[in-house]
N, C-alpha and C positions, 0 to 999 in steps of 0.2 A: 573506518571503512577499509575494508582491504586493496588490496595495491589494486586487483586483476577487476573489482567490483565497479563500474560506474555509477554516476547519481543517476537516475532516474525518478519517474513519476509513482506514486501509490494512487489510483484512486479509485472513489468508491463502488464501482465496477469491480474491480481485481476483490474489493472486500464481497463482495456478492458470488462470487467465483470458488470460494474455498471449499474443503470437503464436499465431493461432489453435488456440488448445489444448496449445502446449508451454507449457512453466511451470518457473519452478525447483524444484530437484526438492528435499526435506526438507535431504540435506546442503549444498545451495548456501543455504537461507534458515538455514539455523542458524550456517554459516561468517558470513553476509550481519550474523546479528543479533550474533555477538560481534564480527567486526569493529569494530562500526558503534557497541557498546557495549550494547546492549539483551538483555533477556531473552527467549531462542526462545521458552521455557515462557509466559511473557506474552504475547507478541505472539499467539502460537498460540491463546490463551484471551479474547485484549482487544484485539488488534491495535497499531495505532501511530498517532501522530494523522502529518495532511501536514505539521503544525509540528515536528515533531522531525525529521522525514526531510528533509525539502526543499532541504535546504544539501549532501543527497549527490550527487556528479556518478559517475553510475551511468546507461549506456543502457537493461539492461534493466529500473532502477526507474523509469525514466522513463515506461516502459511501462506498468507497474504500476499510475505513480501515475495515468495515464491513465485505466486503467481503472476504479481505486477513484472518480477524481473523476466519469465518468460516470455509478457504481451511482449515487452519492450524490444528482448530480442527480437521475435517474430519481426515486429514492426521494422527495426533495422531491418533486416533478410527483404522485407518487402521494400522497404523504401518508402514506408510512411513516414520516418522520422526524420 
């Protein structure tokens, strides 16, 4: 993880967000989470922090992780976090 990068959350929301409006669809993020080693049932309920994921070279989590890093900002700006 780079210096400037904080952890933040991924979840299944930001995965539903990618390319404007296509998203992977249930059996691609559940294939995505055993591959990868994690539990769908979790991630679905708690998400994934950017620290466990980050070392995946995947384009459309790259995407993903895109989007979850923006909510995140935003959220800081607002003061939800």
């Amino acid at each position: 993880m780079a210096e400037s990068d904080e952890d933040f959350l991924v979840t299944v929301a930001d995965w539903r967000k990618i390319r404007g409006g296509s998203h992977y669809c249930v059996a691609g993020v559940r294939l995505f989470c055993g591959t990868h080693g994690f539990s769908f049932n979790d991630f679905i309920r708690n998400g994934v922090s950017y620290s466990r994921i980050s070392h995946i070279k995947n384009a459309m989590l790259d995407e993903v992780i895109a989007v979850a890093r923006e909510r995140n900002r935003q959220e800081k700006l607002n003061g939800s976090v």
